[in-house]
C-alpha positions in Angstrom: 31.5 7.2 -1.3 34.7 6.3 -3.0 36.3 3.9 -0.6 39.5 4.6 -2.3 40.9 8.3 -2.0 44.2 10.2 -2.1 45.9 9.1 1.3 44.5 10.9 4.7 46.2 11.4 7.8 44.1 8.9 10.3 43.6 11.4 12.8 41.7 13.5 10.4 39.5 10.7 9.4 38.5 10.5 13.0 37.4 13.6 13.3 35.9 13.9 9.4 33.9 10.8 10.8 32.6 13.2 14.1 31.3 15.8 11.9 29.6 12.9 9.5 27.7 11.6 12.6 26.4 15.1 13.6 28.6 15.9 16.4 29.6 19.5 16.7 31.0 19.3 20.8 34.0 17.2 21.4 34.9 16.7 25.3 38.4 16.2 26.7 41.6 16.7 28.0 44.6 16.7 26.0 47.5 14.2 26.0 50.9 13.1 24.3 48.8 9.6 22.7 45.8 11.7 21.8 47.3 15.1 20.8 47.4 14.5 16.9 43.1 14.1 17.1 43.1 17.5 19.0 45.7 19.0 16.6 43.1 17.7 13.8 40.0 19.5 15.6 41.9 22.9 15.9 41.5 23.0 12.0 37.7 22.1 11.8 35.6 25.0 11.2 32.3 23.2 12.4 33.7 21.2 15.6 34.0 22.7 18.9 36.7 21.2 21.2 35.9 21.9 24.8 38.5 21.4 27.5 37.7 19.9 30.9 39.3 19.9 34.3 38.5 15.8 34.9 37.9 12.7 32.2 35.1 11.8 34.4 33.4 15.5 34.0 34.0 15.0 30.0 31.8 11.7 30.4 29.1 13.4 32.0 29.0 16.4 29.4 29.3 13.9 26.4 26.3 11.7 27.7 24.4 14.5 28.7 24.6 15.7 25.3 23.8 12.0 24.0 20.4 12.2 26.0 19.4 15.6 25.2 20.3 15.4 21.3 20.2 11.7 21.1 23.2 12.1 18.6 26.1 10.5 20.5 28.3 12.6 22.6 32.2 11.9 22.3 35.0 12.4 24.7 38.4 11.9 24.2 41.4 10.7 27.0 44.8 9.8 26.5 46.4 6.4 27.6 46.6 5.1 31.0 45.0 7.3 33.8 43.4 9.5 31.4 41.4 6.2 30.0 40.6 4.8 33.3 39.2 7.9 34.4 36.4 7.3 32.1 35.2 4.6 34.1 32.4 5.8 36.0 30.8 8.3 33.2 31.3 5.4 30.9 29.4 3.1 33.1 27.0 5.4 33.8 25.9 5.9 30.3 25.7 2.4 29.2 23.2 1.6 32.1 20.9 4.6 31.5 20.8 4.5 27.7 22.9 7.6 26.5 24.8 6.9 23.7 28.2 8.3 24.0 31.4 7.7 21.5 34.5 7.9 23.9 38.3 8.2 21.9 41.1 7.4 24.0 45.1 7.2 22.8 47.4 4.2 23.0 50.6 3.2 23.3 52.2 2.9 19.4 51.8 -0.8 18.1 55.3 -1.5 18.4 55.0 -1.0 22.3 51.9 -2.8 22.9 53.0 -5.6 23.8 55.9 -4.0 26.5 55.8 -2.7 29.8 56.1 1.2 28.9 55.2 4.8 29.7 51.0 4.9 30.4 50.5 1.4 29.0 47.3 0.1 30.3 45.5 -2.5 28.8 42.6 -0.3 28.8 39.9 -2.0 26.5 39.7 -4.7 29.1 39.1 -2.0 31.9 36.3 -0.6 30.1 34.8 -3.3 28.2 32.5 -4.6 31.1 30.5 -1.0 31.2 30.3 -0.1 27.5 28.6 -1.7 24.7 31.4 -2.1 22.9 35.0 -1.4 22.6 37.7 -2.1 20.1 41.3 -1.2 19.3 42.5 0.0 15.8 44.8 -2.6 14.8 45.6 -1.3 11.5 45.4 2.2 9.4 42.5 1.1 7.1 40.4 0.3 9.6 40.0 3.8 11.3 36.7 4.7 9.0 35.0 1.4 9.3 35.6 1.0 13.7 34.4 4.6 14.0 31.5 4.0 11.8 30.7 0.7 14.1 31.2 2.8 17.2 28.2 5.2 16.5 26.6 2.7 14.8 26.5 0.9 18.0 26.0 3.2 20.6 23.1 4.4 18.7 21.1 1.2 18.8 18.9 -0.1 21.4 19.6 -0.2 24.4 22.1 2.6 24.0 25.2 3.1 25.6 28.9 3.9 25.6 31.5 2.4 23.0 35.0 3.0 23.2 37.6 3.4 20.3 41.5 2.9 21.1 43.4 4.7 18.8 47.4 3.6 19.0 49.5 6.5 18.9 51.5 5.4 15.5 48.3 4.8 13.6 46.7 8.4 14.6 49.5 10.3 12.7 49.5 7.6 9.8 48.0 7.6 6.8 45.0 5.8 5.1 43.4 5.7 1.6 39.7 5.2 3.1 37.9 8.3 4.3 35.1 8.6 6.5 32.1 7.2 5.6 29.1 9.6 4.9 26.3 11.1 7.0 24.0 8.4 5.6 25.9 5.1 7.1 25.9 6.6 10.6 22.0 6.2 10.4 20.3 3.5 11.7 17.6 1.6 9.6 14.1 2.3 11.2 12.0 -0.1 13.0 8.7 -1.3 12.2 5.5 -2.2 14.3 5.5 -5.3 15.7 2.7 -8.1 14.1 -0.7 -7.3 13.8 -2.1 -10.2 16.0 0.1 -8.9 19.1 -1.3 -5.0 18.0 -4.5 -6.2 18.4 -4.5 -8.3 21.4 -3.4 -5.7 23.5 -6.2 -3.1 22.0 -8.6 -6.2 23.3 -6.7 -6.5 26.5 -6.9 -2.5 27.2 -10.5 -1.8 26.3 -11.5 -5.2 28.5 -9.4 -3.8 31.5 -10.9 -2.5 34.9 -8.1 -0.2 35.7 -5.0 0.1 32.5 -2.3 2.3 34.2 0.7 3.5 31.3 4.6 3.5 32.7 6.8 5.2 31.0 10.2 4.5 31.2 13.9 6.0 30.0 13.2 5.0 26.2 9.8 6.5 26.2 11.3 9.8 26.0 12.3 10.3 22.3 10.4 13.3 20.9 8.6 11.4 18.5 7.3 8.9 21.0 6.1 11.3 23.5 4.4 13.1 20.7 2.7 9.5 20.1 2.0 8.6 23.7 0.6 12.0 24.1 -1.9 11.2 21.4 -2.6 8.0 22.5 -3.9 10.1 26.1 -5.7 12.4 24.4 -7.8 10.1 22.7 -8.4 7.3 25.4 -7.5 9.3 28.7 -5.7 6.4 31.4 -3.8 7.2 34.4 -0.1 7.2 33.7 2.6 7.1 36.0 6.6 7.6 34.9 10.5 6.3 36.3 12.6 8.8 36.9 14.5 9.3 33.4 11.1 9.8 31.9 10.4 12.8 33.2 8.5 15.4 31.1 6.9 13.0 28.7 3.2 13.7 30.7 2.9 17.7 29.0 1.1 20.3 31.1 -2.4 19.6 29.4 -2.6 16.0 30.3 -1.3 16.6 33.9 -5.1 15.4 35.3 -3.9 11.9 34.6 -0.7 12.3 35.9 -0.2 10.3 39.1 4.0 11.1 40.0 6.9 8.7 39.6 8.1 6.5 41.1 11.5 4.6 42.4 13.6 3.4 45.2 11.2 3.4 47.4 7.4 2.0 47.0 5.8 4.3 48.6 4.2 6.2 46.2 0.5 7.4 45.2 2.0 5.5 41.8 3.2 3.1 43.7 -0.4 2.3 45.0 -2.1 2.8 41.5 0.3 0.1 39.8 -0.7 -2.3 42.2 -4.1 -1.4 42.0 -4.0 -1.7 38.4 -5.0 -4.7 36.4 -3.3 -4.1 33.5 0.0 -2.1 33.2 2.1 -0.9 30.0 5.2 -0.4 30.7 6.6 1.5 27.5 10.5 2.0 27.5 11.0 0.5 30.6 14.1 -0.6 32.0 14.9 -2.9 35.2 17.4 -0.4 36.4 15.2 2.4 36.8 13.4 0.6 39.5 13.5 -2.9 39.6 10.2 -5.1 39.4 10.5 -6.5 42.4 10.3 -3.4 44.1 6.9 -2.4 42.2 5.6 -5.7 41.2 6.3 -7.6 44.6 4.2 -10.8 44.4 4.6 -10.9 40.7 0.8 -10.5 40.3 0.6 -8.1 38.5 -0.8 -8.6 34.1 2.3 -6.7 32.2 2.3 -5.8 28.6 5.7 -4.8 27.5 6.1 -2.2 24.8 10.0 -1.4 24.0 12.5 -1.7 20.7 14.0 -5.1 22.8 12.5 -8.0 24.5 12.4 -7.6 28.3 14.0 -9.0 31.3 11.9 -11.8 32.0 11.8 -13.3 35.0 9.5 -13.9 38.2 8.2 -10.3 38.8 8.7 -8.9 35.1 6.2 -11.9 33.2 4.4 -9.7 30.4 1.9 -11.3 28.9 2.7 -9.7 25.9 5.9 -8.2 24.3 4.9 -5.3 21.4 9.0 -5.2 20.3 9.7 -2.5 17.6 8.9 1.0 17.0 7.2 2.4 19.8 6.3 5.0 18.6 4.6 2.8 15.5 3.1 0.5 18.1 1.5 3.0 20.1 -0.3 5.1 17.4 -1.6 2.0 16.1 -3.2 1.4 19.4 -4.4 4.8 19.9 -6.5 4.4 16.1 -7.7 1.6 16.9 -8.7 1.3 20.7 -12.6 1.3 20.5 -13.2 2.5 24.3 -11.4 2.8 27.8 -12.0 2.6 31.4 -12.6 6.0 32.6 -10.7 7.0 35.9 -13.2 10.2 36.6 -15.1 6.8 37.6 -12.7 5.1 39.7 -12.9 5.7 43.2 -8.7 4.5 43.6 -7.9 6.8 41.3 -9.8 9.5 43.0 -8.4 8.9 46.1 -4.8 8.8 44.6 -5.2 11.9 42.7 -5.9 13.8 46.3 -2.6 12.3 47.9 -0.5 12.7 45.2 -1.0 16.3 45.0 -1.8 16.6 49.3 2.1 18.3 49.3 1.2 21.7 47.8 -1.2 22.1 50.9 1.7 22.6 53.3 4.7 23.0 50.9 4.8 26.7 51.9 5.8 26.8 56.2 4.0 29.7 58.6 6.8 29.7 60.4 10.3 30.2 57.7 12.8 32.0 59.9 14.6 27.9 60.3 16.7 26.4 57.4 14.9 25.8 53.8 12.1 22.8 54.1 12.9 21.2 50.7 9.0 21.4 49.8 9.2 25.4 50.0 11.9 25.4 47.8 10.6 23.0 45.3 7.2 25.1 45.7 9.4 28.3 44.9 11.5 26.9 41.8 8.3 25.9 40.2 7.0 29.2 39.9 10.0 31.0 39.1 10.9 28.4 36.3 9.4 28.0 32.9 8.7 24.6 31.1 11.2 25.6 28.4 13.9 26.1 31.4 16.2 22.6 31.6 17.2 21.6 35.0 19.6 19.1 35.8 20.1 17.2 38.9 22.1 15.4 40.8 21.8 12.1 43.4 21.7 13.0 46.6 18.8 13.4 48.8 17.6 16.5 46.6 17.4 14.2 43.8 14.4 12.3 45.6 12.7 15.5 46.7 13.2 16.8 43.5 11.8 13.1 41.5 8.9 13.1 43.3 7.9 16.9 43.4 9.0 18.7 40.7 7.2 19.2 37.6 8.6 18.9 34.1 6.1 19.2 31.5 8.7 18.6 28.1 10.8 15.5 27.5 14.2 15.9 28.2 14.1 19.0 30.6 14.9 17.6 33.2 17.3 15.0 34.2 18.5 13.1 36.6 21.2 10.1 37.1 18.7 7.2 38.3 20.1 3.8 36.9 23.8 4.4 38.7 22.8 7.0 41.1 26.0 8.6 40.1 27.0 11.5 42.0 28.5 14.5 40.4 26.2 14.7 37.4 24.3 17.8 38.1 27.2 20.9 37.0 28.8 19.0 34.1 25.5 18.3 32.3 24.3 21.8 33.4 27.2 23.0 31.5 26.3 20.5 28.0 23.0 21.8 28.0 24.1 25.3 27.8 26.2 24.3 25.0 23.8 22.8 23.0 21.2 25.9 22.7 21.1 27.9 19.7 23.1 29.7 20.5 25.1 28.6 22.8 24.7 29.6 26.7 21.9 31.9 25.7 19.4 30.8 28.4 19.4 30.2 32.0 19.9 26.4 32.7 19.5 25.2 36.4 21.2 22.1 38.0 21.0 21.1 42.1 23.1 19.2 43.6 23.9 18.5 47.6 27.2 19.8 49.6 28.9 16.3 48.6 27.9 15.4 45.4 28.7 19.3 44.3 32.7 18.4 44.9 32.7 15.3 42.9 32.8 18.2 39.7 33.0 21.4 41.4 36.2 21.8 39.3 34.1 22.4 36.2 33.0 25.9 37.6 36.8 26.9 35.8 35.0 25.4 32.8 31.4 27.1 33.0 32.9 30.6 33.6 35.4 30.6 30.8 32.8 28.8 28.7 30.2 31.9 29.7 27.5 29.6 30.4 24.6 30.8 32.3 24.1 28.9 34.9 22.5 29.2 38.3 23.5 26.0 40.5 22.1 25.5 43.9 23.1 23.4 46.5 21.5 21.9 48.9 24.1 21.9 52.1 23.4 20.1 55.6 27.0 19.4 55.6 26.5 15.8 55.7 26.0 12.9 53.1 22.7 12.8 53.9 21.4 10.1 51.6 23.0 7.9 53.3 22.9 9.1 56.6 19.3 8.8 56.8 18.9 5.1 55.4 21.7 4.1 57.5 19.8 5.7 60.7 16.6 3.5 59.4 18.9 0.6 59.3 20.9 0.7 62.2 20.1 3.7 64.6 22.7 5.6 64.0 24.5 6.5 60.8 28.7 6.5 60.4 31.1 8.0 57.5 28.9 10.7 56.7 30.3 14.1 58.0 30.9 16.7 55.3 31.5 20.5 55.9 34.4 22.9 55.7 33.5 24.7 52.6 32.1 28.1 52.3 30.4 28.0 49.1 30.7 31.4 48.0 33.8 31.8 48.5 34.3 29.1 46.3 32.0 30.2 43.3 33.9 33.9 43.9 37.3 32.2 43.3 36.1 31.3 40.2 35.3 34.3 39.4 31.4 32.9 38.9 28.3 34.8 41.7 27.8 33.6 45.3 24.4 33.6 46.8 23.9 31.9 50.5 20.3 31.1 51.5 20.2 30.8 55.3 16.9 30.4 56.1 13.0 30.0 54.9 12.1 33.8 54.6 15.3 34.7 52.6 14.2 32.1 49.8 12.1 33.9 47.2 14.1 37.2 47.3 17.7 35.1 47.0 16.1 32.6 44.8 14.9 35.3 42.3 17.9 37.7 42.3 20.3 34.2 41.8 18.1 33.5 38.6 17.9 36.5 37.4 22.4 36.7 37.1 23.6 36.6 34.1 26.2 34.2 33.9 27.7 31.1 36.5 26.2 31.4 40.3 26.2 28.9 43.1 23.4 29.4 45.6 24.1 27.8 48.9 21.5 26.3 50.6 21.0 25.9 54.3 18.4 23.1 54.1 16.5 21.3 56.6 16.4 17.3 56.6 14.3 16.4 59.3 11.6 14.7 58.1 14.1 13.0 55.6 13.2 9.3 56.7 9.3 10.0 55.7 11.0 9.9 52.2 11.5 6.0 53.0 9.2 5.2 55.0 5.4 4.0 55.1 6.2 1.0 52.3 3.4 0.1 50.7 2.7 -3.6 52.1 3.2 -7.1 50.1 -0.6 -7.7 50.8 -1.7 -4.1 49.1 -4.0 -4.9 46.3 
């Protein structure tokens, strides 16, 4: 790299230092202090700039692409309101690991320090949810703070950095280009020392019962091609958070036990407690905190991540393997002499049979009512491949969905579980069209309930004029139910909570995308199939029965359960 070049406009260098890191899908909306970056894109040949209806939605589609790629997804906002508007995405992907790049404009230097049109002092709005954010003080240093921003974001834990670009300095000039594809790569980690290696192999082959956790970090396709290996040599039951969904593939399912989080309640809930030894691997506190899982911090931890853990009363591992995972775990799987066997093990016999007691009564006799969320779950499961991504978002649907749904491939499908953040599902239903080769060439699915569908419903506009194929159902009691029902657990009765008023094909058809309505049980499959089969954006509206939705919550597994 010759750090010295013929002078570059700044706002070029930006973007030549996008297509350097590997991203090819910029997300945004346009605006006087960010204009000159978008004027820079309209000339790049390999960069596609994709236009949303809300900052927040350009988040979600930028972090969705983080966690599906694992290059960092960028977004870009202009001053003011269009920089606080990232707030929530922002925050989002800090606390479930995606790495995201965000871009937002600023006031020129020379009005920084005035009270003037969209001034904001934005860094210090965002800086408390992101990894890192910085301001561009200075023309030369546009190359080097967007090299530290991927840098960054990339690393462990991964998040969300933001970049402040003054309005003055974007259509400047600068002598120092981008710096190449190489710098924006992380050096790779090794294995942690032998001695800890070895004393977990001793502390696996002596246990009764070893359960594996997988959390959000255990997902990389290299380390599930690891852990998978590891399995497949010493079989042990294996239970998974949320965001790890998809690492267990279809041929291992016999040790599968479910997920678990928010609520311990769980066959997996029972097995960890039973167990006498658990590895957690990628684990983070935010997908379900320890003391939720781990409740008279009994329980004999090791800890296998690329950063030290959380430590405290109910996380106490008795060994941290920090480093490559993927490194640490094939060790372990060559040299792991012999394990417990769980075709032995009465608990996890008995486990097994309750995990997988749903499928007995998933499909009702009697289906002339609303849609039981079991039938449907039942029904999407066989109409859906393994290779089909599905994206989901919080709600009630997302813990019917968590629990019950399959997803044999890493990545497939998602869910926001650290933030719970509602409006997820469309937007990153829309990135993960984007991202195929080629583009919107296969049928992605995303869910979502009546309320947290209008936190993005916007982005329809942008799925239709995008041509995405997309088939988005919606789960519709006209309520936020979620909350409704914990609040009735809590108090009797639940408040704030009313929904309704939207008929939800209309809406898709004024978006020119496909309106479905489901309306009751025996409609399902024939609906279900014709809405999949559409080429193009659809919305299926749901009429969906929540009845039995405190069971989801209730029956805790006791302190005392060992």
């Amino acid at each position: 790299m010759e750090m010295l070049s013929q002078p570059r406009n700044c706002a070029n260098i930006v973007v030549d230092s996008l297509y350097n890191a590997g991203v090819r899908l910029v997300f945004g909306i346009p605006g006087a202090k960010v204009d000159a970056i978008f004027d820079a894109l309209l000339d790049h040949p390999d960069i596609r700039m994709i236009v949303c209806r809300h900052e927040q939605n350009a988040v979600f589609m930028a972090s969705a692409v983080g966690r599906i790629t694992g290059c960092p997804g960028v977004c870009i906002a202009t001053s003011g309101p269009g920089a606080s508007n990232l707030t929530t995405g922002l925050a989002t992907a800090t606390t479930e690991g995606d790495p995201v790049v965000a871009i937002i404009g600023s006031v020129s230097r020379l009005q920084s320090t005035k009270r003037t049109h969209q001034s904001m002092r934005a860094l210090d709005v965002l800086n408390p949810i992101c990894k890192g954010t910085i301001g561009i003080e200075v023309e030369d240093q546009v190359a080097e703070v967007m090299l530290d921003a991927f840098r960054v974001a990339t690393s462990y834990p991964r998040g969300a950095t933001v970049v402040s670009l003054p309005l003055d300095i974007a259509k400047s000039v600068s002598n120092i280009p981008a710096f190449p594809s190489a710098s924006f790569r992380l050096p790779d980690l090794g294995p942690s020392p032998l001695p800890c290696i070895e004393s977990v192999a001793h502390l696996i082959e002596e246990a009764r019962l070893p359960v594996l956790f997988l959390g959000m970090r255990s997902t990389a396709p290299h380390v599930v091609a690891a852990i998978r290996n590891f399995l497949r040599l010493h079989p042990m039951p294996v239970v998974e958070t949320f965001q790890a969904a998809g690492a267990v593939s279809m041929d291992l399912v016999n040790l599968f036990y479910g997920r678990v989080g928010l609520f311990r309640n769980q066959p997996g809930d029972k097995l960890l407690a039973k167990s006498d030894l658990v590895l957690t691997v990628g684990y983070d506190p935010t997908e379900y905190d320890a003391n939720l899982w781990n409740v008279n911090g009994k329980l004999r931890i090791v800890h296998i991540d690329y950063q030290s853990c959380d430590f405290g009363f109910h996380y106490r591992p008795i060994v941290e393997l920090i480093g490559s995972i993927e490194q640490n775990i094939t060790y372990l799987a060559k040299n792991i002499k012999d394990v417990a066997s769980q075709s032995e093990s009465d608990v996890c016999r008995v486990l097994y049979q309750e995990f997988h007691s749903w499928r007995k009564t998933a499909i009702p006799k009697e289906r002339s009512g609303p849609v039981k969320p079991l039938h449907f779950i039942s029904c999407l499961q066989r109409y859906v491949s393994s290779t089909t991504r599905v994206t989901c978002d919080v709600g009630t649907v997302y813990i019917y969905m968590m629990r019950y749904y399959f997803a044999y491939e890493p990545s497939m499908f998602l869910t926001s579980n650290g933030q719970q953040t509602l409006g997820v599902g469309l937007p990153w239903a829309i990135a993960a069209s984007l991202v195929q080769d080629p583009p919107c060439s296969k049928k992605v699915i995303s869910l979502s309930g009546d309320g947290g569908f209008m936190f993005s419903s916007q982005e329809l506009s942008t799925a239709v004029q995008l041509k995405c194929n997309i088939t988005h159902f919606i789960w519709n009691d006209g309520h936020y139910n979620m909350v409704e029902f914990q609040e009735e657990l809590k108090y009797g009765r639940s408040s704030g909570i009313a929904l309704g008023g939207v008929d939800f094909v209309r809406f898709a058809e004024a978006f020119n995308a496909r309106g479905f309505r489901i309306r009751s049980g025996d409609e399902l499959e024939s609906v279900m199939r014709e809405a999949l089969a559409y080429e193009g954006v659809s919305i299926v509206d749901v009429l969906i029965d929540y009845s039995r939705n405190q069971d989801l919550a209730n029956h805790i597994i006791p302190e005392e359960y060992e």
